[in-house]
C-alpha positions in Angstrom: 129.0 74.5 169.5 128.7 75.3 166.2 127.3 78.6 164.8 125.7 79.1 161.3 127.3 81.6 159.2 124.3 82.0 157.5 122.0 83.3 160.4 125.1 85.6 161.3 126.8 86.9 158.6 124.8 89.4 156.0 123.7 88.7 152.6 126.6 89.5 149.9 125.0 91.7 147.2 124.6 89.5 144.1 125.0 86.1 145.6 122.0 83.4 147.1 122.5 82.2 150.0 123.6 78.7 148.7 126.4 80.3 147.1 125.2 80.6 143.7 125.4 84.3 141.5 122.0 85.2 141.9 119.7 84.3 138.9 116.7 85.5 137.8 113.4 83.3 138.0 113.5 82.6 134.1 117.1 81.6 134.6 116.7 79.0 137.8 113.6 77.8 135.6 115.8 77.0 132.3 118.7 75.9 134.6 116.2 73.3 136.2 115.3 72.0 133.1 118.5 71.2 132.1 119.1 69.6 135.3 116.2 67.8 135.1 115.7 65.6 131.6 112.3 65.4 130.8 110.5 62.0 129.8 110.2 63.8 126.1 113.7 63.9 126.4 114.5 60.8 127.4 111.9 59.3 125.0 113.5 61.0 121.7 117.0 59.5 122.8 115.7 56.3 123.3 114.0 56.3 120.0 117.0 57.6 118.4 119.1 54.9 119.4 116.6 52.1 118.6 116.5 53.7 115.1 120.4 53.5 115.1 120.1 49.8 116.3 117.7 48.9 113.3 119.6 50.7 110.9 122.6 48.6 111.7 120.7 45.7 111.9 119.5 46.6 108.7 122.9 46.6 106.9 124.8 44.3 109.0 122.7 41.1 108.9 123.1 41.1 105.4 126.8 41.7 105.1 127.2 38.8 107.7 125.3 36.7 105.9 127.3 37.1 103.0 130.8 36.2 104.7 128.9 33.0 106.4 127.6 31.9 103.3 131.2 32.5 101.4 132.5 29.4 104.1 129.8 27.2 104.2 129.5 23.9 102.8 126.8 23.3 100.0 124.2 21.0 102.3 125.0 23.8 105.1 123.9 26.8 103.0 120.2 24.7 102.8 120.5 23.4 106.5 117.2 23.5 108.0 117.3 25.2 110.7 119.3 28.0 109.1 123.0 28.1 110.8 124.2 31.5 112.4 128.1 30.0 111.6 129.7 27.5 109.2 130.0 24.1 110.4 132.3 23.3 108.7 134.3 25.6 107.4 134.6 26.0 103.7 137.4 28.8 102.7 138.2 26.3 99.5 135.0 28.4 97.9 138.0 31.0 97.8 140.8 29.4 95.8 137.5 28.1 93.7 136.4 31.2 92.7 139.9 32.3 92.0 140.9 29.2 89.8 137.5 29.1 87.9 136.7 32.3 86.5 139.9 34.1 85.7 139.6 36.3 89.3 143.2 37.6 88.6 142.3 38.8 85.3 139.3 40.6 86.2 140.5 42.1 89.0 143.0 43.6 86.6 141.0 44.9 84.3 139.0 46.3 87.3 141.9 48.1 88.4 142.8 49.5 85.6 139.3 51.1 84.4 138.7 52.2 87.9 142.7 54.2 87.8 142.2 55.6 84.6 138.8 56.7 85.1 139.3 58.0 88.4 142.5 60.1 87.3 140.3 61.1 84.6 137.2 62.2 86.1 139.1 64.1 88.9 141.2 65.8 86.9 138.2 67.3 84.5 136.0 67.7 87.4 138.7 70.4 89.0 139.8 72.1 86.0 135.9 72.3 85.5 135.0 73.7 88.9 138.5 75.9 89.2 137.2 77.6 85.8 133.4 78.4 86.8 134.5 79.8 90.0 137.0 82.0 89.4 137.1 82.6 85.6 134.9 85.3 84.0 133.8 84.4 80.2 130.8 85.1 78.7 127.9 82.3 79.1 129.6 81.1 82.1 126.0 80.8 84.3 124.4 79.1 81.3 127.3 76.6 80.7 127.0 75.9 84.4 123.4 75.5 84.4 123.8 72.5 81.5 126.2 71.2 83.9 123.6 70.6 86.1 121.1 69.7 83.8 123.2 67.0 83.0 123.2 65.6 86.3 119.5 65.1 85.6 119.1 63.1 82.9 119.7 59.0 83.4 122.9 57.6 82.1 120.5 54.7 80.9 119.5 57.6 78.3 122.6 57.7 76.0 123.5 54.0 76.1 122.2 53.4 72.7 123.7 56.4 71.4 127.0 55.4 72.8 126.8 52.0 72.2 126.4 53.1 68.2 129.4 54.8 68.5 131.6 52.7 69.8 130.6 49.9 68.0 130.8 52.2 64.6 135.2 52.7 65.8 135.7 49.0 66.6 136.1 49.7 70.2 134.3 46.7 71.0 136.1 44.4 73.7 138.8 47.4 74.2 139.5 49.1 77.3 138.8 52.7 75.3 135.6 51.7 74.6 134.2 50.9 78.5 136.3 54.5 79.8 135.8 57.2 76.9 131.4 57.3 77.4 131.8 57.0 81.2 135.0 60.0 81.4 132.6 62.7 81.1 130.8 62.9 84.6 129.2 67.0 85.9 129.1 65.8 89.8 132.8 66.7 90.5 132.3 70.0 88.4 129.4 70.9 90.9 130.7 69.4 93.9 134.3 71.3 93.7 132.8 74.1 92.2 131.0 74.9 95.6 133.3 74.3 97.5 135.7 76.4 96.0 133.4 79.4 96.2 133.2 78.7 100.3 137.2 79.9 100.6 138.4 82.8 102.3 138.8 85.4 99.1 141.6 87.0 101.3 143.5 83.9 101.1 143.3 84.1 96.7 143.6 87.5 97.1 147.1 87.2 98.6 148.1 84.6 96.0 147.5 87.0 93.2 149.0 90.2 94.9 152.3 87.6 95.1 152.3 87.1 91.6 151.1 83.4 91.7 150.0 82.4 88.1 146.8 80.9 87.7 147.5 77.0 87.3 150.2 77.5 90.0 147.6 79.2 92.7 145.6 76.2 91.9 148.1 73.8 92.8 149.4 75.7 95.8 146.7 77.4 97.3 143.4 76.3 96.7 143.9 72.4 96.8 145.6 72.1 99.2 142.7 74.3 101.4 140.4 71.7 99.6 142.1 68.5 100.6 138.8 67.2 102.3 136.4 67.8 100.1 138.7 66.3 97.0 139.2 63.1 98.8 135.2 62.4 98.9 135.3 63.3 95.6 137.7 60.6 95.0 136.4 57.9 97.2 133.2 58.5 95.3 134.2 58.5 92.1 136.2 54.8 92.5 133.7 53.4 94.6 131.2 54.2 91.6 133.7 53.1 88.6 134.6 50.1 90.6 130.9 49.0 90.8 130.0 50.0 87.3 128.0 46.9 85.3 125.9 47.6 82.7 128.0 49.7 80.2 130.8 47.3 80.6 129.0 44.6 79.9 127.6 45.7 76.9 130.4 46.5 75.6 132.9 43.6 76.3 132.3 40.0 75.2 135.2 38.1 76.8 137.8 38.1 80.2 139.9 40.5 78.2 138.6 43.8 79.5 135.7 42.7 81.4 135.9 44.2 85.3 135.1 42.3 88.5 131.4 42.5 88.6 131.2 40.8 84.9 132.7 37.7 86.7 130.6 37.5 89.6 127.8 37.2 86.5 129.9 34.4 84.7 130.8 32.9 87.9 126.8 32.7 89.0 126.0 31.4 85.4 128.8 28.6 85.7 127.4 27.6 89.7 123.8 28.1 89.2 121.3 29.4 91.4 122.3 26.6 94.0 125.8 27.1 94.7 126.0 29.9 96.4 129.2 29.8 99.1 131.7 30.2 95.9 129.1 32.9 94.3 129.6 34.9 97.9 133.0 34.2 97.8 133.4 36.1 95.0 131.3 39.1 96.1 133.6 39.2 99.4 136.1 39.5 97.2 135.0 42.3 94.8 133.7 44.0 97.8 136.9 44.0 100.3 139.0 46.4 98.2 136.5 49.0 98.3 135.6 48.2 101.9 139.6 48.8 102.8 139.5 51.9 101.1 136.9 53.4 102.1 137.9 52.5 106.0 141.2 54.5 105.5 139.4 57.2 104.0 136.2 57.8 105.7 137.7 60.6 107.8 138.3 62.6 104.7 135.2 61.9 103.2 133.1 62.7 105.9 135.0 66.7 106.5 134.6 67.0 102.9 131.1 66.2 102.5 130.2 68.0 105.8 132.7 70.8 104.9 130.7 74.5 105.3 127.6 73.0 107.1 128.5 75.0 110.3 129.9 78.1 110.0 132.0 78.9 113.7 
């Protein structure tokens, strides 16, 4: 024979008799409807994941069209129905590409403008930003605000100007001429600038009660809090040298200086607009090293760029 405890034994103050602390009615109705998902609910999830789906679909299809294409066969680019895979495989359009159009070479000179520029940019971008947010000079809000007004006017804008300029100092075909007019660049200013206002002051203010010069708290203190946030600056800053097209080529004539995405052009002028497995080649290959370096940096990126959204 069994007895129920319930029926027996009185009520404890403060608990229900399933065991629960006792709970208002508002807070058994909130706790029942997150219990319970609602069809809304459900609904929004399922429409955020099918715009997720299409998204990727979006980008993917395309990418993988571009590797496929890069091993196909010329009559198997044009096959009729369109082929998902290469049959047969074609990875000759690789050494192609590389014995045709001098890939070595560009990739050098890709390389090299994408370094210097990079080192460059970073370098002005921090000094910049260090100075507008912890120097005081006169005109400092003005200067800033022609930083940002320079964000807002086209780079398209000045290529004549700078075009006449170079050309007037011979720097024609020279690897000064493509990285002097592309050195100066206010986004890294703004960017670090920002994000060097959002640290602790108690943390500076330390620095400077120990004597730390001003170059040296730079060094020790305030980059290193700012890691993050200066590799996006980075990746973003060689991902955009590394594609850069027009300026170069205006300026260069010939394989001497010319970056990667000059040779794709004089690769797709030598093939046509039919022979397009070595043409992908060569995009899979001016793509991969920013692919690879962006895949061993996104971490970074993404805490920098996401860095002072939530405050906890």
């Amino acid at each position: 024979m069994t007895i129920d405890t319930r029926a027996v034994l009185p009520p404890v103050p403060g608990i229900e008799a399933d065991g629960d602390p006792a709970r208002t009615p508002t807070q058994r109705r909130r706790r029942t409807r997150r219990e319970a998902p609602t069809s809304t609910g459900l609904g929004a999830k399922a429409a955020g994941y099918a715009g997720i789906a299409v998204t990727v679909l979006v980008i993917a299809v395309p990418l993988y069209f571009i590797v496929i294409t890069s091993l196909k066969t010329h009559p198997d680019i044009y096959s009729d129905p369109i082929t998902w895979w290469p049959n047969p495989f074609a990875p000759e359009n690789y050494s192609y590409v590389t014995g045709t159009v001098r890939f070595d070479r560009y990739l050098r000179n890709s390389v090299i403008i994408t370094a210097v520029l990079t080192v460059v940019q970073v370098v002005l971008g921090v000094l910049c930003a260090y100075a507008f947010a912890f120097l005081r000079f006169p005109g400092k809000k003005l200067l800033f605000l022609l930083v940002l007004a320079s964000l807002m006017v086209p780079n398209h804008i000045t290529i004549i100007s700078n075009y006449a300029l170079v050309a007037g100092w011979g720097w024609r075909n020279t690897f000064q001429g493509i990285i002097v007019p592309l050195a100066g660049v206010a986004f890294g200013a703004f960017l670090m600038r920002n994000h060097f206002l959002s640290l602790p002051k108690e943390i500076l203010e330390a620095a400077e009660m120990d004597g730390t010069g001003f170059l040296r708290t730079l060094f020790r203190v305030v980059l290193p809090l700012s890691w993050p946030t200066l590799v996006a600056f980075i990746l973003i800053t060689v991902v955009t040298e590394w594609n850069q097209y027009l300026w170069p080529f205006l300026v260069s004539d010939t394989d001497a200086v010319a970056p990667l995405p000059i040779g794709l052009t004089q690769l797709q002028d030598n093939e046509g607009l039919t022979n397009w497995g070595p043409v992908m080649a060569g995009t899979v290959l001016t793509t991969l090293p920013m692919l690879i370096v962006f895949l061993v940096l996104q971490k970074n990126m993404i805490k920098g760029l996401t860095a002072g959204a939530v405050k906890g």
